[in-house]
C-alpha positions as CSV (number, residue, x, y, z in Angstrom):
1,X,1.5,80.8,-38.2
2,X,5.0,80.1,-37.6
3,X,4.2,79.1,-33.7
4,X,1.5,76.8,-34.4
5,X,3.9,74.9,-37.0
6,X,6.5,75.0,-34.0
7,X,4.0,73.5,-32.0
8,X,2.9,71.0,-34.4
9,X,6.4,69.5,-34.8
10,X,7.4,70.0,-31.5
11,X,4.6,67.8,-30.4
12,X,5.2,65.1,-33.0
13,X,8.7,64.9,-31.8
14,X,7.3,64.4,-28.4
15,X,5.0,62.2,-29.5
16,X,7.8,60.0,-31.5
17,X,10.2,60.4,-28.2
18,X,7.4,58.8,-25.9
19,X,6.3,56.0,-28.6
20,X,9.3,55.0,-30.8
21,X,12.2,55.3,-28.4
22,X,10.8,53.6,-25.7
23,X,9.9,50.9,-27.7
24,X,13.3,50.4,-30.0
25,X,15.2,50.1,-26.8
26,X,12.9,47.7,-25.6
27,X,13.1,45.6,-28.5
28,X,16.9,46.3,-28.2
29,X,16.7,45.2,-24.4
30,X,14.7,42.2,-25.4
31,X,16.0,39.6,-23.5
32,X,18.1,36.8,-25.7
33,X,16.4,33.1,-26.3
34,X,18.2,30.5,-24.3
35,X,21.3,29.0,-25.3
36,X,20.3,25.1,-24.0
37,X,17.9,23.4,-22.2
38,X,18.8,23.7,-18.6
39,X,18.5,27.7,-19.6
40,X,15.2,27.5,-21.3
41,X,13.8,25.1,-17.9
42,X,15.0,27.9,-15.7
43,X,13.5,30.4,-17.4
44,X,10.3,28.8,-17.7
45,X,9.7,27.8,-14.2
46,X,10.7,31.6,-13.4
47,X,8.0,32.9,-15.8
48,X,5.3,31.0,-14.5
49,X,6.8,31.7,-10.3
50,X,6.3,35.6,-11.7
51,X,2.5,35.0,-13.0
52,X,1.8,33.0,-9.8
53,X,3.4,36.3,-7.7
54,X,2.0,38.7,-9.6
55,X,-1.1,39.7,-7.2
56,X,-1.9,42.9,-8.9
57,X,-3.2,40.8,-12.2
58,X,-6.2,41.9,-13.5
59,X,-7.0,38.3,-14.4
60,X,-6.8,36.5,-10.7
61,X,-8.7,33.9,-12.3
62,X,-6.4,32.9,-14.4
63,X,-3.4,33.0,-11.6
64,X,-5.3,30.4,-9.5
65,X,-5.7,28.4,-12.5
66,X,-2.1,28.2,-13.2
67,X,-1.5,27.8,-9.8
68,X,-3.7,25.0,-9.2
69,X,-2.4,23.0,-12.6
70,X,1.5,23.9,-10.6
71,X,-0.2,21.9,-7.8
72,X,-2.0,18.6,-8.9
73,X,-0.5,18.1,-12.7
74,X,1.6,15.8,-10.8
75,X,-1.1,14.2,-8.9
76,X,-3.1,12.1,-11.5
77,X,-5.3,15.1,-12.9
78,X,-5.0,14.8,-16.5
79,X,-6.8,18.1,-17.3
80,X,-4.6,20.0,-15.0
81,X,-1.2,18.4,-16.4
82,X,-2.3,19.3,-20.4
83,X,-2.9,22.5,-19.5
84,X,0.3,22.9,-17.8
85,X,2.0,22.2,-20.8
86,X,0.3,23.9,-23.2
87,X,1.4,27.2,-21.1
88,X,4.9,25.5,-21.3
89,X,4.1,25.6,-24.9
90,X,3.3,29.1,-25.1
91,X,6.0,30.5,-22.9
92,X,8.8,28.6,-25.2
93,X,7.6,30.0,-28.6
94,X,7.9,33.3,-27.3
95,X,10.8,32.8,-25.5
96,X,12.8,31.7,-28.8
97,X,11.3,34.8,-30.9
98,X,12.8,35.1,-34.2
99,X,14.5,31.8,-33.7
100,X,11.3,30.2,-33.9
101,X,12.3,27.1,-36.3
102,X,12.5,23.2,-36.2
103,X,16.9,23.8,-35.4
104,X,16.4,25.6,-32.4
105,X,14.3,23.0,-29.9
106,X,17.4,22.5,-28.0
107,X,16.9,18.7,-28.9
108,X,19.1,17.4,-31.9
109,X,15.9,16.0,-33.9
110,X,18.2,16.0,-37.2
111,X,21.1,14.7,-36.1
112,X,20.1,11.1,-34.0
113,X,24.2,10.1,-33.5
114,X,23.6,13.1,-31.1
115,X,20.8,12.1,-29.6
116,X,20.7,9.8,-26.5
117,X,17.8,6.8,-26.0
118,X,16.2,8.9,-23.5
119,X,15.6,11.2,-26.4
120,X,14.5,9.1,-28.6
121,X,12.3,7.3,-26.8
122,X,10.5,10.3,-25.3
123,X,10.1,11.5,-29.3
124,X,9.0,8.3,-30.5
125,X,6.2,8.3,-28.0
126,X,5.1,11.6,-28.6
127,X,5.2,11.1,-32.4
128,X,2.3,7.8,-31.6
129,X,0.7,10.2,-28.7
130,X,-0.2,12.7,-31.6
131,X,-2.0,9.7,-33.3
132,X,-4.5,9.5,-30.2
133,X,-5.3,6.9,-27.3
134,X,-3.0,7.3,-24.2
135,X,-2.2,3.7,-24.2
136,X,0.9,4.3,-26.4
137,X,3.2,2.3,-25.0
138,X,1.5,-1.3,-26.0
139,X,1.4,0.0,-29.3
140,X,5.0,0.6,-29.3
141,X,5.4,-2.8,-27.8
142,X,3.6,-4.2,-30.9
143,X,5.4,-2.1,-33.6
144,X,9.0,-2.6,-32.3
145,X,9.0,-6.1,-31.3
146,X,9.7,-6.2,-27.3
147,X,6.5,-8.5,-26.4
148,X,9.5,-11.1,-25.3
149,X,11.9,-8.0,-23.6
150,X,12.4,-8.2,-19.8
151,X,14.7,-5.3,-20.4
152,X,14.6,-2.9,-22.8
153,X,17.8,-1.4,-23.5
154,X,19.3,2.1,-25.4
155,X,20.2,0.0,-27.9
156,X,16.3,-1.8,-27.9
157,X,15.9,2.2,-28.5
158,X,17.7,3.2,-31.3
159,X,17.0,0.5,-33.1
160,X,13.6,1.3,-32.6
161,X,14.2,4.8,-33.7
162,X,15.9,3.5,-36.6
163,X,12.7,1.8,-38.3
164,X,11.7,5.5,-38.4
165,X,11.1,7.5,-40.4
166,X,11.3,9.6,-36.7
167,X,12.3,13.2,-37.3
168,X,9.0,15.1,-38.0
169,X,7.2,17.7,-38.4
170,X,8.0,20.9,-36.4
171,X,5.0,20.7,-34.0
172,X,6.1,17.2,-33.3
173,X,9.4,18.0,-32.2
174,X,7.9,21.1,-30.1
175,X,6.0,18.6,-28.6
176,X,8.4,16.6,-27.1
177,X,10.5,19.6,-26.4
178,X,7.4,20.6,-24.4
179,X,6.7,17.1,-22.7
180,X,10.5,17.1,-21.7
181,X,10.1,20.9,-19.7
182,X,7.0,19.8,-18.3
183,X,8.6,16.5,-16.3
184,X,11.7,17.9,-15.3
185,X,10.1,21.0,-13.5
186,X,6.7,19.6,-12.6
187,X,6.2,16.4,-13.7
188,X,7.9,12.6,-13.0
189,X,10.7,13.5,-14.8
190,X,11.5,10.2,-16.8
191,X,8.9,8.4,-16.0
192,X,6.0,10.7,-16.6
193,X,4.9,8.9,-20.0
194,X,4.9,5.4,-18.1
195,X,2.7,6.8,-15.5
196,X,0.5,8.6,-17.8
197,X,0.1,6.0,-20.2
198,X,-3.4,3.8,-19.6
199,X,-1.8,0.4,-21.1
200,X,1.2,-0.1,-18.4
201,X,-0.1,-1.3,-14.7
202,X,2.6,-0.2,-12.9
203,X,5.8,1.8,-12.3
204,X,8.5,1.6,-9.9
205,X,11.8,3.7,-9.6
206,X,14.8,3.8,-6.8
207,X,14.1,0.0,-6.3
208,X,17.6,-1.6,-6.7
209,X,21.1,-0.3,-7.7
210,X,24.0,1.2,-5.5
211,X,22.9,4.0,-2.7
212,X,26.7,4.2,-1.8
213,X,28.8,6.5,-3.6
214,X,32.2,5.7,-2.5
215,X,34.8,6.4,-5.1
216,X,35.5,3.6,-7.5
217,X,38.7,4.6,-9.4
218,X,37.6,1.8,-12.0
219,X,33.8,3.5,-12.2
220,X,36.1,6.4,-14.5
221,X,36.5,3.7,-17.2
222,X,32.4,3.0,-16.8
223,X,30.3,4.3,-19.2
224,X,26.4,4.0,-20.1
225,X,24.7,0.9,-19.1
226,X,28.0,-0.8,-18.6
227,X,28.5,1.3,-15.1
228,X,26.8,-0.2,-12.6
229,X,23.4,1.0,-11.8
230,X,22.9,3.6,-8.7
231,X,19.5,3.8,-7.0
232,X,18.3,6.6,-9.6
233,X,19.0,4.2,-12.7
234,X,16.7,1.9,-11.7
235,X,13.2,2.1,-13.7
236,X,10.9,-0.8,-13.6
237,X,7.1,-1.1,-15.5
238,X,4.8,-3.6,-15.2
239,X,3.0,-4.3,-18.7
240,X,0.2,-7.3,-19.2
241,X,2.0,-8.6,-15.7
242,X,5.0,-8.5,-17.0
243,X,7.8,-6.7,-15.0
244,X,10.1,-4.8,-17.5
245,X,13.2,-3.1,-16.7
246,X,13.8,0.1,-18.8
247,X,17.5,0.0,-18.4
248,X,17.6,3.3,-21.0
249,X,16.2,5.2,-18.6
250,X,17.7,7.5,-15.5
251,X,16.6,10.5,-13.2
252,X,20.3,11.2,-13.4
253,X,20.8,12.2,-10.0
254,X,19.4,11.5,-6.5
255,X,18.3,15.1,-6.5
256,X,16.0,14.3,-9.4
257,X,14.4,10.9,-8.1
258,X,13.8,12.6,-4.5
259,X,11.7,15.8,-5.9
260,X,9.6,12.9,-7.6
261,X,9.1,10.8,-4.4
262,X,8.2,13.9,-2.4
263,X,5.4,15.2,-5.0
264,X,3.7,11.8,-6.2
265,X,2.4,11.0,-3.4
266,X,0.3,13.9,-1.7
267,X,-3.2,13.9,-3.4
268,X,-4.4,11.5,-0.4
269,X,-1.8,11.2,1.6
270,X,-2.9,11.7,5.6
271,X,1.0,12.8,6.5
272,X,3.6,14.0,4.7
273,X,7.0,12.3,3.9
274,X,9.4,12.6,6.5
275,X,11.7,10.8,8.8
276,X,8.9,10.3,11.5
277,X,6.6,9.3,8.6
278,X,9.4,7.3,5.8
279,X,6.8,5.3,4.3
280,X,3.1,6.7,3.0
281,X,0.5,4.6,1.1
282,X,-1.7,7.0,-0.6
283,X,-3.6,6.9,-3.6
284,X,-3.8,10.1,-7.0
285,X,-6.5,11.8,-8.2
286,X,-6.8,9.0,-11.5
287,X,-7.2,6.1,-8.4
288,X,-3.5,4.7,-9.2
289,X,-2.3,3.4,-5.3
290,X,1.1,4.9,-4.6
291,X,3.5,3.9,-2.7
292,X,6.7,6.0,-1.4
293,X,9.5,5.9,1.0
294,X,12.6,7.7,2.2
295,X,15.6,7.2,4.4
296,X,16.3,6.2,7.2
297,X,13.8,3.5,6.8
298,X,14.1,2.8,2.8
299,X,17.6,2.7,1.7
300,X,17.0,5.2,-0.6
301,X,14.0,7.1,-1.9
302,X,11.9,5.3,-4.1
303,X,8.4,5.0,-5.4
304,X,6.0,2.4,-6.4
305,X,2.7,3.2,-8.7
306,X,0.2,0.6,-9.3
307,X,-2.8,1.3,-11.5
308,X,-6.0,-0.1,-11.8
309,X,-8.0,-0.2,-15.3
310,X,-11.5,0.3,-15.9
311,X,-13.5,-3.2,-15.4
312,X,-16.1,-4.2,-17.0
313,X,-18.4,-7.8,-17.3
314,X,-16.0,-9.1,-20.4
315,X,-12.7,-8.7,-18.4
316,X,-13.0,-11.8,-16.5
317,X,-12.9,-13.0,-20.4
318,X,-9.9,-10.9,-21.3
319,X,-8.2,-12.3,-18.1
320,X,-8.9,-15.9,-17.8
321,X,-7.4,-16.9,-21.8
322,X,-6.2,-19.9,-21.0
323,X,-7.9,-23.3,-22.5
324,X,-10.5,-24.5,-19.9
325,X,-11.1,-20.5,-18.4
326,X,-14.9,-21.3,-20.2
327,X,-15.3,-23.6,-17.1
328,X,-13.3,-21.4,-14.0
329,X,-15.3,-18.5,-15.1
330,X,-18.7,-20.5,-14.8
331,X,-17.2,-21.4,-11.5
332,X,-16.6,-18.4,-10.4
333,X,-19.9,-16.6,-11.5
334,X,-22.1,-19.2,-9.8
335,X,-20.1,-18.5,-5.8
336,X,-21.2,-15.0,-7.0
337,X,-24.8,-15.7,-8.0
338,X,-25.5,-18.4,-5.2
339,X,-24.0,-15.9,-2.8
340,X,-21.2,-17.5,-1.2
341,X,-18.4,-15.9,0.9
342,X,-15.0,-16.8,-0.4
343,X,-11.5,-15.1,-0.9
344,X,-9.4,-14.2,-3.5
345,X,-5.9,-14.9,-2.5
346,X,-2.6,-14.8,-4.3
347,X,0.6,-12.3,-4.3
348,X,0.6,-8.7,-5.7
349,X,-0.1,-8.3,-9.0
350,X,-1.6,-11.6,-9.3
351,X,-5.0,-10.4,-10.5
352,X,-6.9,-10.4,-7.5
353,X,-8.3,-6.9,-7.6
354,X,-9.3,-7.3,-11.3
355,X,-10.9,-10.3,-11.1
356,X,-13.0,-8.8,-7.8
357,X,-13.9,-5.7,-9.5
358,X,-15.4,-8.0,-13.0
359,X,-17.4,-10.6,-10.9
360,X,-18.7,-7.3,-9.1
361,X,-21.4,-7.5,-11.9
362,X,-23.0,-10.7,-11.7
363,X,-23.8,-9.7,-8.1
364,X,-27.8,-9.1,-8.1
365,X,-28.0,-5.5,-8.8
366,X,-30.8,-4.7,-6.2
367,X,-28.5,-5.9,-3.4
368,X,-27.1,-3.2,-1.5
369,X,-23.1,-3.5,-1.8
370,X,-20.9,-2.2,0.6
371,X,-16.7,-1.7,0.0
372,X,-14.1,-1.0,2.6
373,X,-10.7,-0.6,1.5
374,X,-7.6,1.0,3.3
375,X,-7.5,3.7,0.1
376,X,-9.7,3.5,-2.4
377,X,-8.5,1.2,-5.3
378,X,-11.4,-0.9,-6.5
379,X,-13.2,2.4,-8.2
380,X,-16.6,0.0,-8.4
381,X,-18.7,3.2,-7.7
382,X,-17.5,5.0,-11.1
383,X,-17.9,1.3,-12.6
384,X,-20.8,0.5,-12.0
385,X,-22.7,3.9,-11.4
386,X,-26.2,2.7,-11.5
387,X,-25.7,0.2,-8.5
388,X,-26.5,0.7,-5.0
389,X,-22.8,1.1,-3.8
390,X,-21.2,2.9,-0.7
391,X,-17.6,2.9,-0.2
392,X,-15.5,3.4,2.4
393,X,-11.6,3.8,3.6
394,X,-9.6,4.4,6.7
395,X,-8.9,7.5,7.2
396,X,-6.9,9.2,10.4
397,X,-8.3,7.2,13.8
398,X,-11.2,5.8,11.5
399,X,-9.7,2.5,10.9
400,X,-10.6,-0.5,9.0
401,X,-12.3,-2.6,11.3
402,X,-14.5,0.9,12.6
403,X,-15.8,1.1,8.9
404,X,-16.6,-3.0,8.6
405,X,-18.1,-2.3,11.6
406,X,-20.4,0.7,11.1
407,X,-21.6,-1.6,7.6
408,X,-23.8,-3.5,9.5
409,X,-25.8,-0.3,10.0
410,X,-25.9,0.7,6.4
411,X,-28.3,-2.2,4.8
412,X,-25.5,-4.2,3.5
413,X,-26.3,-7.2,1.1
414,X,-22.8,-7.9,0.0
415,X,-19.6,-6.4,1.9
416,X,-16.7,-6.5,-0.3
417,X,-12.8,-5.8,1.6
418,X,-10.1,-4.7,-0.4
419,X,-7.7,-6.3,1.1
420,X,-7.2,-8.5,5.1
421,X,-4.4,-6.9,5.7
422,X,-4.1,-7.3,9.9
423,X,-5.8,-10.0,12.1
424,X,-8.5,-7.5,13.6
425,X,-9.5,-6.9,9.8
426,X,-9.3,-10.9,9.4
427,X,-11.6,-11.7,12.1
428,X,-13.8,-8.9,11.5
429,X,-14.7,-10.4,8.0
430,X,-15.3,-13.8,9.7
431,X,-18.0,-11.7,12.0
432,X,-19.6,-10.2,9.1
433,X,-19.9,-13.0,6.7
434,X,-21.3,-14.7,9.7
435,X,-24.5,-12.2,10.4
436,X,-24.0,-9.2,8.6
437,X,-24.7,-9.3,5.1
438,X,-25.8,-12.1,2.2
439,X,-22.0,-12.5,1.7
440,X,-18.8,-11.4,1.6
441,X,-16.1,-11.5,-0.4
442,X,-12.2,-10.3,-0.1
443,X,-8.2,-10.7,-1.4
444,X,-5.8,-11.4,0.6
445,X,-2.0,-13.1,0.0
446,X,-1.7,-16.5,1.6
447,X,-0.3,-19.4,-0.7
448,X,-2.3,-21.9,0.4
449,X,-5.9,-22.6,1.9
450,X,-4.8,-24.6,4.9
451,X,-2.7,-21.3,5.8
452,X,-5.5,-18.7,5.0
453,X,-7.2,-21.0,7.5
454,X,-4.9,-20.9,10.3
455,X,-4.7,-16.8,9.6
456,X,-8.0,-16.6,9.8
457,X,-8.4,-18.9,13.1
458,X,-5.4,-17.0,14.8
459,X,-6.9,-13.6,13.9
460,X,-10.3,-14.5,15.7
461,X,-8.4,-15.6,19.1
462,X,-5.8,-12.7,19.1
463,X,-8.6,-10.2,18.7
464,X,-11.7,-11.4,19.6
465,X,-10.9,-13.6,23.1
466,X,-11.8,-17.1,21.5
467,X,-9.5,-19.3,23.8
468,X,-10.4,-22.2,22.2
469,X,-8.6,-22.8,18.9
470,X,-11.3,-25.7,17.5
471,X,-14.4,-23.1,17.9
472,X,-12.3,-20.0,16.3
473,X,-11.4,-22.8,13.6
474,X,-14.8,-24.1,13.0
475,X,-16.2,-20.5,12.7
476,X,-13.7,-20.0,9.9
477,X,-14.1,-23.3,8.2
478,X,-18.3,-22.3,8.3
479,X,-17.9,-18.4,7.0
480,X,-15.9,-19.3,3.9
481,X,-16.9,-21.8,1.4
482,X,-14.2,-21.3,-1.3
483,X,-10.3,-20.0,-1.9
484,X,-9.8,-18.9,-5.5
485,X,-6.0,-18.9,-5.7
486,X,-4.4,-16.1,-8.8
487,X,-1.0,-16.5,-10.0
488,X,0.7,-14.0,-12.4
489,X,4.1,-16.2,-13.4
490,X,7.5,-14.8,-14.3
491,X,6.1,-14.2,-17.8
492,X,3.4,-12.4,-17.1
493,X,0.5,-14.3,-17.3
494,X,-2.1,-14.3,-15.2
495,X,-4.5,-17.7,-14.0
496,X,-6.6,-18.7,-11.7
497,X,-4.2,-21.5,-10.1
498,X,-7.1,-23.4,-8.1
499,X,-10.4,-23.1,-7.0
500,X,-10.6,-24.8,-3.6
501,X,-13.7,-25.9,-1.6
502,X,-14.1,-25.4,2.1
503,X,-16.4,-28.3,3.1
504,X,-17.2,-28.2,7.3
505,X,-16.3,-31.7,8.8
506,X,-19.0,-33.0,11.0
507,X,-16.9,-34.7,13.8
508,X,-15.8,-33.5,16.9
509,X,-12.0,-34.4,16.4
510,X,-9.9,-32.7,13.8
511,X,-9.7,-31.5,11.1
512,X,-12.8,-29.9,11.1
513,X,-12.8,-29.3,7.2
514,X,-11.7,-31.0,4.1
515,X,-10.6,-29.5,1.1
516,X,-11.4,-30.1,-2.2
517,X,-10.0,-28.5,-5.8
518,X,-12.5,-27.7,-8.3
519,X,-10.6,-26.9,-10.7
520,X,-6.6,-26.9,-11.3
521,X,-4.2,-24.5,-13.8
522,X,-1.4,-27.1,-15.1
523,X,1.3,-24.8,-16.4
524,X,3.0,-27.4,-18.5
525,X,0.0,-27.6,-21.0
526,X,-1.5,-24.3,-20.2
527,X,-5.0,-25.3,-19.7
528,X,-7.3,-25.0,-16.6
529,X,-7.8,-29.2,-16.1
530,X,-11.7,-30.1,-13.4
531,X,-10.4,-32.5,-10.7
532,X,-13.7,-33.0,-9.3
533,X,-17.5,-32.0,-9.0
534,X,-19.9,-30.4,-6.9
């Protein structure tokens, strides 16, 4: 009797040794929470490096999950960059452990004379992201009066953050603790919410500022926004047209704004950013075009992100406001439903792509319509999904002209180009509005019609061996029957400045065209104003 007790305790003990030790000295091993928030980044990204290396996983399913959001979060995948930080989220709370509690975010939510605009801005947003709609930062616009701002300031900021009430619930500030992890290791770092957010067109960064860093013995008395701005201050939006300068905002260091450039850009990028290849167009997985580049080429790095917004029939009636826009748009819907060939000209941003993409739908929709664009920007096949629409983009040795060319084998009614970006491209739309489909219609960026003319005419000589410039011109002057001219001006808005008619001269002398405006934009009284009629 006496051995079996012996036995019984001994084996409890044992049992106690193997459970309860082990497990107090883990809990006493337990590694501490971090002490700011450089610490709790570095632990993070080494958490999710040791899920991504851990092989033996049961759950390989889950590894290539994680490291596919590691890959394309940055890349315009919405899905992929949520879930990404929402294991952010996860890894944080247990990281912090019993100093789970709204003091220990490693922000200073309760005390804003420690917090800087950054910050605050970043918390704000987050705050009106929890409401719903990623368009967040026109609502912010709205609420805190910058529709007038061409530069929005830290001191814009904090008296934004003053109108409060800011500081939140805990979730909230998790949130933005969260957000603020996710950009600095995987996302755009400071200019993740503008990218992200649906209402803003456009973001630029590394455009402007000093790429020298000489020492300045007076830069030691700079501070803030009074130093002068290095190539990593710089942050630009474009909202409603508008070109906005977030002064508040900084990647801090060179470092910072290069891991950006060197990430943004890869979804559809056919080479990779280097010294033999310093400046890549490509385009991300939500359509947005990019743009990067990189020394020795570009002064600095920098980036540019333009994005285009879902089109619909009413657009052309959000776009043209102006008095008299009743008139341009029935203009502009009759070229497309007595199809006529004409071009869409004007300087970046003007509106061009827009306005294509909403006259798109008052093209017959049993014609057969046919898009070639160096990277696909127009979308029209997620627009209009029910249409009879095949689109194509250069890609590699498959260049523009090769796809306008293999069109005319693919039943085209209307061919629609992006963009004439070269002279072949030029005088392969000439060809092809000539003979191969109903009509055609593209954007391009000359100022004038007499000059989108003599492009045009050039383009056919260079490329296509016309020697004589009156035949070249003539076949130009008979392809296009009308230049609709945007403009967006310094404060954003956008018009349509003219709509010009191309009207073929009869005599053998020149010029061999006239040119007539339909319909002028006069600025000073900001109404569209008919000069003439058909």
């Amino acid at each position: 009797m006496i051995w079996i007790v012996l036995f019984i305790a001994a084996g409890a003990t044992l049992i106690f040794l193997i459970m309860y030790l082990p497990g107090k000295s883990k809990k006493k091993d337990r590694e501490p929470p971090p002490e700011n928030l450089d610490e709790l980044c570095v632990r993070v990204r080494d958490k999710i490096d040791a899920l991504l290396l851990d092989t033996e996983t049961d759950n390989e399913k889950e590894r290539l999950r994680i490291m596919r959001a590691v890959r394309e979060a940055c890349l315009g995948d919405q899905s992929e960059r949520e879930f990404l930080k929402d294991l952010i989220k996860s890894l944080i709370i247990e990281m912090l452990g019993d100093r789970y509690g709204r003091g220990n975010l490693f922000i200073p939510f309760d005390d804003p004379d420690k917090m800087n605009a950054l910050m605050m801005f970043e918390h704000l947003y987050m705050k009106l992201a929890s409401e719903g709609d990623r368009g967040v930062f026109a609502r912010m616009v709205k609420k805190y009066g910058w529709n007038e701002l061409n530069i929005i300031t830290s001191e814009d900021i904090k008296k934004a953050y003053d109108i409060g009430p800011v500081s939140g619930n805990y979730n909230e500030m998790l949130d933005t603790l969260v957000q603020r992890v996710y950009e600095l290791l995987y996302g755009h770092d400071c200019t993740d919410l503008l990218i992200n957010d649906t209402s803003i067109d456009g973001v630029s960064a590394g455009v402007g500022g000093k790429t020298r860093f000489e020492y300045d013995y007076l830069s030691i008395l700079e501070s803030g926004e009074n130093r002068a701005s290095r190539s990593f201050d710089t942050v630009y939006c474009v909202y409603e047209g508008r070109t906005i300068r977030m002064r508040f905002l900084s990647f801090g260091n060179n470092a910072a704004l290069e891991r950006v450039v060197k990430n943004i850009y890869r979804y559809n990028s056919r080479a990779a950013l280097s010294q033999k290849n310093p400046v890549i167009h490509a385009t991300m997985k939500d359509n947005s075009r990019v743009m990067v580049s990189r020394p020795p080429v570009s002064d600095g790095y920098a980036f540019y992100v333009r994005k285009y917004r879902s089109s619909s029939p009413a657009d052309i009636k959000s776009l043209l406001v102006h008095e008299g826009a009743e008139e341009v748009i029935e203009i502009l819907t009759s070229l497309v439903r007595t199809e006529q060939s004409f071009c869409i000209s004007g300087n970046t941003g003007g509106g061009k792509t827009t306005l294509l993409k909403a006259l798109v739908a008052y093209i017959d929709p049993l014609y057969a319509i046919r898009v070639v664009e160096s990277s696909f920007e127009l979308d029209l096949n997620n627009l209009y999904p029910e249409r009879n629409i095949h689109m194509l983009q250069e890609r590699g040795e498959f260049s523009i002209y090769d796809a306008i060319t293999a069109t005319k084998k693919m039943d085209t009614d209307v061919l629609l180009i992006g963009e004439v970006n070269e002279p072949k491209v030029a005088g392969a739309f000439i060809q092809i509005s000539q003979s191969g489909s109903r009509m055609a219609i593209t954007t391009l960026h000359h100022e004038t019609t007499k000059k989108l003319i003599e492009y045009m005419r050039n383009a056919l000589m260079c490329e296509f061996g016309i020697n004589d410039a009156s035949v070249a011109e003539k076949q130009v002057v008979d392809s296009i029957s009308y230049d609709v001219h945007m403009v967006r001006d310094t404060r954003g808005r956008h018009y349509v400045e003219r709509i010009t008619k191309i009207i073929p001269n009869d005599s053998q002398h020149s010029p061999f065209y006239k040119l007539v405006d339909l319909i002028v934009f006069d600025p000073s009284a900001s109404r569209y104003v008919k000069t003439s009629f058909e």
